[in-house]
C-alpha positions in Angstrom: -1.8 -14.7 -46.2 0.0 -17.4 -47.8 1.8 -18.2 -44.5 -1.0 -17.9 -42.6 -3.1 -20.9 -44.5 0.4 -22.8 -44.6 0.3 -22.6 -40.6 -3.6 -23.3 -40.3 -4.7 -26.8 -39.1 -1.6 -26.9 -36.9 -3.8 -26.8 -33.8 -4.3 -30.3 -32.6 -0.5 -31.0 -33.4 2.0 -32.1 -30.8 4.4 -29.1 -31.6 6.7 -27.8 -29.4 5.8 -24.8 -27.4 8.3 -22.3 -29.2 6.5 -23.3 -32.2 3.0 -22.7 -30.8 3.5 -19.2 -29.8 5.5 -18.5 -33.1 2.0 -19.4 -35.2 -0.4 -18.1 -32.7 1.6 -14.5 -33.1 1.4 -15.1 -37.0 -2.7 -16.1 -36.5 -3.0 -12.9 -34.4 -0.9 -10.3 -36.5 -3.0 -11.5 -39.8 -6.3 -11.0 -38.2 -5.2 -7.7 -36.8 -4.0 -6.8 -39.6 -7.0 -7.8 -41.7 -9.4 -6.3 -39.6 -7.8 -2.9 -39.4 -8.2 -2.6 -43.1 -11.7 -3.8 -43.7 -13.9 -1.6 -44.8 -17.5 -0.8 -42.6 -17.8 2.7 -41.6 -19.6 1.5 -38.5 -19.0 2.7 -35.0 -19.4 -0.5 -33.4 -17.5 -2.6 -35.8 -14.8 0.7 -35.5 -14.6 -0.2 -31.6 -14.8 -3.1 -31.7 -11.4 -3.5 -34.3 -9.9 -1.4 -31.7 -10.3 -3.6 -28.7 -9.1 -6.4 -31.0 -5.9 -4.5 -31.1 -5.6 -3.4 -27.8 -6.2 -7.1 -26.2 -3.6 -8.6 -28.8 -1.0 -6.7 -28.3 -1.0 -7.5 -24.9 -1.2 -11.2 -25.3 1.6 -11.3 -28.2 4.0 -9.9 -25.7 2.9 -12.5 -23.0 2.7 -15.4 -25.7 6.5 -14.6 -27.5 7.8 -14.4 -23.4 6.4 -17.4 -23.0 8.4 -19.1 -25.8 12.0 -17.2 -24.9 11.4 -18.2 -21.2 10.4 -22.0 -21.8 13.4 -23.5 -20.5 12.7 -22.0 -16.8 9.8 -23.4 -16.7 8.1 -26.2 -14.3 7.3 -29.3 -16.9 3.9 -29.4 -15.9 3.6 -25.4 -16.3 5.1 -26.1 -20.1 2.5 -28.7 -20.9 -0.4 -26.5 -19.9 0.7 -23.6 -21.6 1.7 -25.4 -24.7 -2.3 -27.5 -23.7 -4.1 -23.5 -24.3 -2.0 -22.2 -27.2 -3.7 -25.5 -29.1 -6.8 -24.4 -28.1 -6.5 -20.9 -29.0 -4.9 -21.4 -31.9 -8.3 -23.2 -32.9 -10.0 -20.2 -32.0 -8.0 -18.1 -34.2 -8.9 -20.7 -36.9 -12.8 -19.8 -37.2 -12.1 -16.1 -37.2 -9.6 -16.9 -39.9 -11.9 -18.6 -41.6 -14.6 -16.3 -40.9 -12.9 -13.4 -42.3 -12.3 -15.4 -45.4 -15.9 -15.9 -46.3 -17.2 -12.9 -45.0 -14.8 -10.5 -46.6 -14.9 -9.6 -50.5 -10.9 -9.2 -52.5 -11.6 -5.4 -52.1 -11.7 -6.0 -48.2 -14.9 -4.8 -48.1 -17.6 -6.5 -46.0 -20.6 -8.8 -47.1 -22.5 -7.1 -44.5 -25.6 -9.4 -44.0 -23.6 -12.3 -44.1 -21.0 -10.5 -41.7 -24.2 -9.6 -39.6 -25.4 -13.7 -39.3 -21.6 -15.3 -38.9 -19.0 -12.9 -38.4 -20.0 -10.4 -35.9 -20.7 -13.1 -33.1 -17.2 -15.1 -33.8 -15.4 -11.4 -33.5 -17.2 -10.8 -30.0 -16.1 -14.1 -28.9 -12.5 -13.4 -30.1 -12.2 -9.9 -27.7 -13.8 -12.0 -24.6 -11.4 -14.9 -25.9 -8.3 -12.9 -25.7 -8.6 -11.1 -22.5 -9.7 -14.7 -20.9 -6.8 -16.1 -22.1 -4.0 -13.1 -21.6 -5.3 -13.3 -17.6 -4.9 -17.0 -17.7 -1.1 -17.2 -19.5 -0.4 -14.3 -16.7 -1.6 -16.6 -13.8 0.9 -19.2 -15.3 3.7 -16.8 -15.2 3.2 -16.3 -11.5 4.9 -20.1 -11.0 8.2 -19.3 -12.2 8.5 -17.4 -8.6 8.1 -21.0 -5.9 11.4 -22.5 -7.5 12.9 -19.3 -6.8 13.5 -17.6 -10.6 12.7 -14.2 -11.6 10.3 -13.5 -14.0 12.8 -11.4 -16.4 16.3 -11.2 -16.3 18.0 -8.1 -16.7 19.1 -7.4 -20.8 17.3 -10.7 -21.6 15.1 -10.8 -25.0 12.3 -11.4 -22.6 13.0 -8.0 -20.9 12.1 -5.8 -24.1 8.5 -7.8 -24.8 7.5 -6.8 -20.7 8.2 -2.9 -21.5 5.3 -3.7 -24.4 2.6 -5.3 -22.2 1.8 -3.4 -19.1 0.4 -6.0 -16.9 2.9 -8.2 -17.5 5.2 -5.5 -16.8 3.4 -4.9 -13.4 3.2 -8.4 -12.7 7.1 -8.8 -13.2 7.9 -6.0 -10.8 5.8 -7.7 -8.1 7.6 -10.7 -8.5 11.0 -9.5 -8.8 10.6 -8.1 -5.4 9.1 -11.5 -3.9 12.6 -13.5 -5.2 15.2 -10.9 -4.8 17.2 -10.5 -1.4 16.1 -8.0 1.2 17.2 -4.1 1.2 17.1 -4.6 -2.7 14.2 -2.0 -3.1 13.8 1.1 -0.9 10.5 2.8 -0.9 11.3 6.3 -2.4 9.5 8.4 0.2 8.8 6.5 3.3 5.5 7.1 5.4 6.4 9.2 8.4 4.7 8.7 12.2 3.3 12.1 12.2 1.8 12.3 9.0 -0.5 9.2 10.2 -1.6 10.3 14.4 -4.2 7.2 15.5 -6.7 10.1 16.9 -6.5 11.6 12.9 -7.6 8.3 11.9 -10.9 7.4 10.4 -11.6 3.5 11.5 -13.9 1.3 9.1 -16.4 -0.8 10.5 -15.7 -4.3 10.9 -12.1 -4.0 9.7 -8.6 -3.0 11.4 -7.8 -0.7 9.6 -7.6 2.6 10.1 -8.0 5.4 6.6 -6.9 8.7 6.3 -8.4 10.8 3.7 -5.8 13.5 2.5 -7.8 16.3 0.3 -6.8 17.8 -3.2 -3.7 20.5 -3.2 -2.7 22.5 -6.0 -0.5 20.2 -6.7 -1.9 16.7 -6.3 -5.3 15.3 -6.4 -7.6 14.2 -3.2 -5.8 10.6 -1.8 -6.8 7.9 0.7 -4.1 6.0 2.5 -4.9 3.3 5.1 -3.0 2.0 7.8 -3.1 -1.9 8.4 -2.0 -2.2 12.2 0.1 -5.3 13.6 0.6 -5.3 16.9 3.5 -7.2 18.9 3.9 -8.8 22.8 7.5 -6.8 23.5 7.7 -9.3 26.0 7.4 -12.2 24.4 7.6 -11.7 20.8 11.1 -11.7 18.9 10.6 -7.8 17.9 13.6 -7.7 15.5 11.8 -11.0 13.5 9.1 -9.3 13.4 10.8 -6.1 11.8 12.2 -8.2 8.9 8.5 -10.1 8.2 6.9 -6.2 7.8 10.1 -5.0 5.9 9.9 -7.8 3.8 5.9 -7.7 3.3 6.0 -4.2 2.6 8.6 -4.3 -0.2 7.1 -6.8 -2.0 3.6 -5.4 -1.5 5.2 -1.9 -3.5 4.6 -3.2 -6.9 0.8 -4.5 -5.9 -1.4 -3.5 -8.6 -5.4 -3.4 -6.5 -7.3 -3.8 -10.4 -5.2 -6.6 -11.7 -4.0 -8.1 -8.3 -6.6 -7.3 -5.6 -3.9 -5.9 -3.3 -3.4 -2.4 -2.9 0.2 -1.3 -3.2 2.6 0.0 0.0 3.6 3.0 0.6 6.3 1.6 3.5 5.5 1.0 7.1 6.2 2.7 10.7 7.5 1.4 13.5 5.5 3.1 16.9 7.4 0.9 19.8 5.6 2.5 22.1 2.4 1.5 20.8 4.3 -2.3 20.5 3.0 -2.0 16.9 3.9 -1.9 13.2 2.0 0.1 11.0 1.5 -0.8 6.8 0.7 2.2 4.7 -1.0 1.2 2.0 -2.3 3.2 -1.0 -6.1 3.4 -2.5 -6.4 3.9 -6.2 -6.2 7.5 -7.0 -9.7 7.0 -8.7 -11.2 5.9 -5.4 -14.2 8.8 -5.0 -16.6 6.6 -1.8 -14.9 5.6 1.5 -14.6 1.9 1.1 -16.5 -1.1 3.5 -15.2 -4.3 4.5 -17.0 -7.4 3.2 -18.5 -7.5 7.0 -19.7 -4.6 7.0 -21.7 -5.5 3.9 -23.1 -8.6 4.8 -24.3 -7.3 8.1 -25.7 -4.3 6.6 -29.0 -2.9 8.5 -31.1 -3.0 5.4 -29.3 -5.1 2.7 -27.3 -7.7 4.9 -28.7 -11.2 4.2 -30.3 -10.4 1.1 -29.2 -9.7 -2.0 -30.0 -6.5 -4.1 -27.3 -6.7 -6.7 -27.0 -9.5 -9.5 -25.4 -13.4 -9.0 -23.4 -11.9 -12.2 -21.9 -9.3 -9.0 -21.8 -11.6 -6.6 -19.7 -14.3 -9.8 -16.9 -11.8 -10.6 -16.6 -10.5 -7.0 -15.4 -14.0 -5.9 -13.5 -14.8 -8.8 -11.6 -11.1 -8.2 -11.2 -12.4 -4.6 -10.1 -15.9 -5.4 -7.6 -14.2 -7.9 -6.4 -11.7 -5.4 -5.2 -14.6 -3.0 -3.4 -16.6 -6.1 -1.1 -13.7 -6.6 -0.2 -12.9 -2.7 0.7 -16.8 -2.5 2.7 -16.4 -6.0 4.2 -13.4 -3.9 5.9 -15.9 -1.7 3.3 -14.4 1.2 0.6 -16.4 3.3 -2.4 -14.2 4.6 -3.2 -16.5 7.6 -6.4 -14.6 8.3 -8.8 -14.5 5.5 -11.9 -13.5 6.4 -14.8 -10.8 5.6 -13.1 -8.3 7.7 -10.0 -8.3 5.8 -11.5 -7.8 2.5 -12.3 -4.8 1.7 -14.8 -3.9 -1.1 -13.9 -0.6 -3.1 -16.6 0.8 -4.8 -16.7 0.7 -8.8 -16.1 3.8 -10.7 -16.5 4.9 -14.6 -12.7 5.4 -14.8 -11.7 1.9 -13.3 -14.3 -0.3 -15.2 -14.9 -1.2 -19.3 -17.6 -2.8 -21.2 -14.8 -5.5 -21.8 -13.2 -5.7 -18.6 -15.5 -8.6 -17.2 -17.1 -6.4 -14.7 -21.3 -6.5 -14.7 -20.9 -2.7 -12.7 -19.9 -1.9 -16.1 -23.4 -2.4 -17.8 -25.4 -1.0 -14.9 -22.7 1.9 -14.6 -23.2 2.9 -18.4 -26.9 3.0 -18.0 -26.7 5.2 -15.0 -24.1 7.5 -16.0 -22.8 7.3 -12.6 -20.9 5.3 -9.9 -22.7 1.8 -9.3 -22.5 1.3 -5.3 -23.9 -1.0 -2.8 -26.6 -2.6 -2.6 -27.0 -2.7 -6.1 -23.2 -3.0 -7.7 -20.6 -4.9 -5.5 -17.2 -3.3 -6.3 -14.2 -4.9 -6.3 -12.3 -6.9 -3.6 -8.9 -6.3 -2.3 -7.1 -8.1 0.5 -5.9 -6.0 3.9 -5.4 -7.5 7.3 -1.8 -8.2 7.3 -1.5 -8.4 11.2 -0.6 -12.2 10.7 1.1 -12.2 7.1 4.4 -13.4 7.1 6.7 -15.4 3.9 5.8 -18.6 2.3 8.9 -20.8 3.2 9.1 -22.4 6.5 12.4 -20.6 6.9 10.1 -17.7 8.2 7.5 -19.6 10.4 6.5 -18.7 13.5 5.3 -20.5 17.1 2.3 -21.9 15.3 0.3 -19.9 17.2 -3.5 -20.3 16.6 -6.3 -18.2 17.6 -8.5 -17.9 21.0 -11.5 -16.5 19.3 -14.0 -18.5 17.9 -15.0 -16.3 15.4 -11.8 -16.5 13.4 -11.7 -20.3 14.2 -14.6 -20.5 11.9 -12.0 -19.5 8.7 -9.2 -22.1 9.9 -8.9 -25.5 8.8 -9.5 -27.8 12.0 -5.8 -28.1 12.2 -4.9 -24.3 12.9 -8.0 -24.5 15.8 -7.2 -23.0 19.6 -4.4 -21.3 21.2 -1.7 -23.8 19.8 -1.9 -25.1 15.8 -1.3 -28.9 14.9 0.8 -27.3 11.7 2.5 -24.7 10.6 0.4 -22.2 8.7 0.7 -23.1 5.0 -0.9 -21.7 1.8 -3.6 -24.2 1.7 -5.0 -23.0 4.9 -5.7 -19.8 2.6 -7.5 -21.7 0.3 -9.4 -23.4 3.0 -10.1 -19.9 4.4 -11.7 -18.5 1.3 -13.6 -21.6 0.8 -15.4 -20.5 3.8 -15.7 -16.8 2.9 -17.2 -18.0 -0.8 -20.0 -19.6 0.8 -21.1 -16.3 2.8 -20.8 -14.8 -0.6 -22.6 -17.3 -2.4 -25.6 -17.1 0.2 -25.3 -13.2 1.2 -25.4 -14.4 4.7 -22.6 -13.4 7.6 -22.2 -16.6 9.8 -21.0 -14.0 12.3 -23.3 -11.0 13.5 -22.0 -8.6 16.6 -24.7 -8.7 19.1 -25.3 -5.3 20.7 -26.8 -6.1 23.8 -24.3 -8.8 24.5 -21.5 -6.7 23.8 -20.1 -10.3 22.0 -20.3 -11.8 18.4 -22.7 -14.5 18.3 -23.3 -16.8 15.5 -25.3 -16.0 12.6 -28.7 -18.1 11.4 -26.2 -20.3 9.2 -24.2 -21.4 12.0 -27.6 -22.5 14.5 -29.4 -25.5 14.5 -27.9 -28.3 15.0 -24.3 -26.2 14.1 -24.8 -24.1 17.2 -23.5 -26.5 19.3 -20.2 -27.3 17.4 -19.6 -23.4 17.7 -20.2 -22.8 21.3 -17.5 -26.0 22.0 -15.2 -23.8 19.5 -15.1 -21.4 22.7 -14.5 -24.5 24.7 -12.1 -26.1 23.3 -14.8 -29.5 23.0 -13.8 -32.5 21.9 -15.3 -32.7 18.1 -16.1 -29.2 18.3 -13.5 -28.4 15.0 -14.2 -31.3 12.8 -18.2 -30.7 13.4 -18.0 -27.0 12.5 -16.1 -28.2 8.7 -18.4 -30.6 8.5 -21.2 -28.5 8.5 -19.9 -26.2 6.7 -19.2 -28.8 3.9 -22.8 -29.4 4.0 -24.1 -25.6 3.3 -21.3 -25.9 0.6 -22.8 -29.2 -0.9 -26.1 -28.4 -0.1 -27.2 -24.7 -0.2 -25.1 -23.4 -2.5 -26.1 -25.0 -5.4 -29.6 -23.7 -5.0 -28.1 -20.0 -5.1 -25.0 -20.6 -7.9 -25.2 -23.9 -9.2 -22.8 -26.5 -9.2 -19.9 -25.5 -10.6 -19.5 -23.1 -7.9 -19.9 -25.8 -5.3 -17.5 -27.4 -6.6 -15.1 -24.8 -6.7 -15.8 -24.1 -2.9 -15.5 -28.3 -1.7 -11.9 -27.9 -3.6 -11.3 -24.9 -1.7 -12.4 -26.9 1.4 -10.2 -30.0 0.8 -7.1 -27.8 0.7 -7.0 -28.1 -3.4 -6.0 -31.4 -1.9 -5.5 -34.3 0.8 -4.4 -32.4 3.9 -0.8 -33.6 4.7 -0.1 -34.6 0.9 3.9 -34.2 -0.3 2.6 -31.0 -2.6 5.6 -28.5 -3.9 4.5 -24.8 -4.6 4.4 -25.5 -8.4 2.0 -28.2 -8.4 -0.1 -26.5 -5.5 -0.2 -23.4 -7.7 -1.5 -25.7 -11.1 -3.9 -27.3 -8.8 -5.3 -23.5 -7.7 -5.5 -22.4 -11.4 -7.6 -25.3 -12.3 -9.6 -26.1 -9.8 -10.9 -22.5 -8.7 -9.6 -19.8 -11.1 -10.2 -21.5 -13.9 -13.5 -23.2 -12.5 -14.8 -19.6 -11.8 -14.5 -18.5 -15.0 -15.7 -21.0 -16.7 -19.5 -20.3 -14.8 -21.3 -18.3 -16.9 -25.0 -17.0 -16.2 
């Protein structure tokens, strides 16, 4: 202990970040420690202990990397990190001090006063730790723009990752977005017969096609899906191409869907004469209901534009989304179409969800003693639709090719509108993207509905009014047509959104909007990447309800 109350008061000091680490590990091995040895004899208190363990051994891993990896570090990364050590290291202070006066010599517990002081800061401290173990990851995922891996091979740091399972799965993702090509091999390639288009189950309002294989003796019931890109063997450079899916689908290998929101690859096909490329991609083995896309959802019969399920859902779904598009860009990869029929919405189970894990599925789940599904649960997001994806660096940009639908014009930034884009595709054109999608989220309302009788998609009540216009001069290419349709929807975002999820949320969405800054702006990855943390992960999180 003596250590311990030598090192307290140190948060609030300018102290190195080697330092910081160094005393948050001691905070978090004496409160461990200490609460592993009181004595209670309640269940609660018993799990609870537990998940104190479990959360900070993860985070002591991430923390101590952290400190041997420093040097590699972006300046600005350094200061932020070294910014939420102080801050948690002040958190670790009350429980300290908590334990102190709620704790007898014998390390047995004043149980009322435990009950009216202690209990609450101990709750606080699990939520804390997880909060903070996701936010240090999201920091790691920098190292990756200036072109570093994460861990190199026999390096101190290398021995902490084999202790901390996310960051392990977080380092393997990167690895594969930095090294050079052919350096992974996926160790049993999809082949074209096992995956016949007419064997194929399609999903509605999404490109992708899913093939359910059932249980053997040997191996449990799976569901692959098939992500189709399709190429112009006339026009298009086929052997470009080629590299863009080899490249896409090795670093998409080491996707982890619960932490990431991306599912991993299993490899990808080549059908030329189909002029097509095919991405095998993997649900989680605990996957028990077909998935739907976010489409599908919104325009659903009986529960599309209205909301059955809590804000709480609706909260962590786009906060899983927003993450899921933070770590493809930290994967050196930009989606270039994100919309609601690329995001597909996997229903939650009991084996993929925890009391702890953030999830309000996991409360409604207990109570039912079964899966929570839609309308009243949500599920969780992951990211498909890679028709378009291609690398970060301009090295690998295409013809700036836009889009001749009006429907996906919707999703792009003014300056990727009609058959030929202003700019090359960039990552804030993502971020702009899922602006848009959070406010269909926000208000449970499709802005595009597929009208039947016209055989066409039409807009949805959101888009009409005074909006209707702007959209039909989308399909004309109208003078004023792009900048009217952001502009209104910067007005849903400033205006009806708050009604539905307050302001914090708006705000999130009008950063997303402006690009997490001025379009055109001298931005390197890094700083882009600080800005996307801050402004929307961290933003998201911080809304509470």
């Amino acid at each position: 202990m003596a250590g311990v109350e030598v090192a307290l008061g140190i948060a609030g000091i300018g102290v190195a970040l080697p330092a910081l680490a160094e005393t948050a590990v001691r905070y978090g091995r004496f409160v461990v420690s200490k609460y592993s040895t009181l004595k209670d004899g309640q269940a609660e208190h018993d799990t609870q202990r537990l998940l104190v363990k479990l959360h900070w051994d993860e985070i002591q891993a991430t923390i101590l990397f952290f400190a041997r990896s420093c040097d590699r570090f972006d300046s600005t990364v350094r200061d932020l990190v070294e910014a939420h050590l102080q801050i948690l290291l002040k958190k670790f202070e009350v429980v300290i001090l908590n334990l102190q006066k709620n704790v007898r010599p014998d390390n047995e517990i004043r149980r009322l006063r435990y009950a009216v002081f202690g209990k609450s800061t101990l709750e606080d401290l699990i939520a804390d730790l997880e909060k903070w173990q996701t936010r240090f990851l999201q920091y790691l995922q920098l190292i990756t723009f200036p072109g570093h891996r994460l861990i190199e091979p026999d390096s101190p740091a290398a021995d902490l990752a084999e202790k901390a399972p996310s960051l392990k799965a977080f380092t393997k993702l990167q690895d594969l977005s930095v090294m050079g090509q052919g350096h992974h091999v996926a160790p049993n390639p999809p082949k074209e017969s096992d995956y016949p288009d007419s064997q194929g189950k399609p999903l509605q309002c999404c490109n992708v096609l899913m093939f359910p294989w059932p249980a053997t003796s040997s191996s449990a019931s799976t569901i692959d899906l098939v992500d189709r890109r399709y190429y112009d063997k006339d026009q298009d450079n086929v052997d470009y191409i080629r590299q863009i899916v080899r490249q896409t689908a090795r670093i998409l290998s080491a996707a982890d869907p619960e932490a990431m929101g991306i599912l991993p690859c299993r490899g990808f096909i080549h059908r030329p004469h189909l002029s097509r490329f095919d991405l095998v991609l993997s649900l989680p083995s605990t996957t028990t209901l077909y998935p739907r896309s976010l489409r599908d959802l919104l325009t659903d019969p009986i529960h599309g534009g209205h909301a059955s399920h809590s804000l709480s859902e609706r909260l962590f779904f786009a906060k899983k989304l927003a993450s899921a598009v933070f770590y493809m860009h930290t994967s050196k990869l930009v989606h270039k179409n994100i919309r609601p029929e690329t995001i597909l919405v996997l229903p939650a189970t009991p084996s993929t969800l925890s009391t702890t894990s953030g999830d309000p599925s996991a409360s409604q789940m207990k109570r039912q003693g079964k899966t929570a599904f839609f309308p009243y649960a949500l599920g969780r997001p992951v990211l498909v639709g890679f028709d378009n994806v291609r690398q970060v660096e301009l090295d690998w940009a295409s013809k700036r090719n836009g889009t001749l639908s009006w429907e996906e014009d919707v999703y792009q930034h003014q300056s990727r509108h009609g058959a030929t884009s202003a700019k090359y595709y960039s990552v804030q054109h993502d971020v702009y993207s899922l602006g848009v999608v959070l406010i269909e989220i926000a208000m449970w309302q499709s802005f595009i509905v597929f009208d039947k009788e016209m055989h066409d998609f039409r807009p949805n009540v959101a888009l009409r009014g005074k909006a209707e216009s702007k959209v039909e001069g989308l399909k004309t290419g109208e003078s004023g047509a792009r900048e009217g349709v952001m502009a209104h929807l910067e007005k849903l975002a400033r205006l009806e959104v708050p009604v539905v999820t307050g302001d914090k949320y708006r705000k999130v969405i009008l950063s997303c909007l402006s690009g997490i800054g001025q379009q055109g702006e001298e931005t390197d990855d890094v700083e882009l990447g600080v800005r996307f943390i801050q402004t929307v992960l961290e933003d998201l999180e911080d809304i509470s309800i």
